[in-house]
N, C-alpha and C positions, 0 to 999 in steps of 0.2 A: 543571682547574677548581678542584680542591681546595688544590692548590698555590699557586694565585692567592689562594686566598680567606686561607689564612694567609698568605702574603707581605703582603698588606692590613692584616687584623686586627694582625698584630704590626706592621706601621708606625702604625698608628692607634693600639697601646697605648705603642709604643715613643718616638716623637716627642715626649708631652708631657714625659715621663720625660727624657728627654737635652735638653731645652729648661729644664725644670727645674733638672737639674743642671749646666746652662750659667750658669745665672741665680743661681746659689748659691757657683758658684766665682768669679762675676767681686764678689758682694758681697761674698766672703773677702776678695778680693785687695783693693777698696779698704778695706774696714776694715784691714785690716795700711795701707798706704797712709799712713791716716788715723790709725792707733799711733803709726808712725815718726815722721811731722811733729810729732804731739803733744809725742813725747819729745825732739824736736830743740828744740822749741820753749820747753819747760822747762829744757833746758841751758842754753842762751842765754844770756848777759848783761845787762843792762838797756842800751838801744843799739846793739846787734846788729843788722844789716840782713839779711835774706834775700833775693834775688830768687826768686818762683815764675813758674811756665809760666803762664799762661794758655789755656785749649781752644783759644782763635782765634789763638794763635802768639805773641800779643803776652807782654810781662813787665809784672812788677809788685814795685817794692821793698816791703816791710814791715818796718817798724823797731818794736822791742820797743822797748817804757821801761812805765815805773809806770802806772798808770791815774791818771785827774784823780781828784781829791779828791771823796770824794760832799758835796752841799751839803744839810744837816739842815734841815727845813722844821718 
């Protein structure tokens, strides 16, 4: 009985603890993610085409160049 009752209790403390730091390593991982393309992204040229993944399989090109001119009102 008492052996059951900690097996419980420490699942009950331990679960949100390792759910937690599931939840902490996978935001690491996309912030790095999210560094690397930044920094790829500044290399670039004006011109430079990249293709990314898209989540649903598909692609998608992105061509870097200058931004439009902002229009002064």
């Amino acid at each position: 009985m008492q052996v059951e009752l900690v097996q419980v209790v420490g699942a009950v403390l331990v679960a949100p603890v390792l759910y937690l730091v599931r939840q902490c390593l996978q935001a690491w991982i996309e912030h790095q993610r999210l560094v690397r393309r930044v920094q790829m992204a500044r290399s670039l040229p004006p011109g430079s085409t990249v293709r990314e993944q898209l989540p649903d399989g598909s692609g998608i090109d992105i061509t870097f160049g200058p931004s439009a001119p902002r229009r002064e009102e």
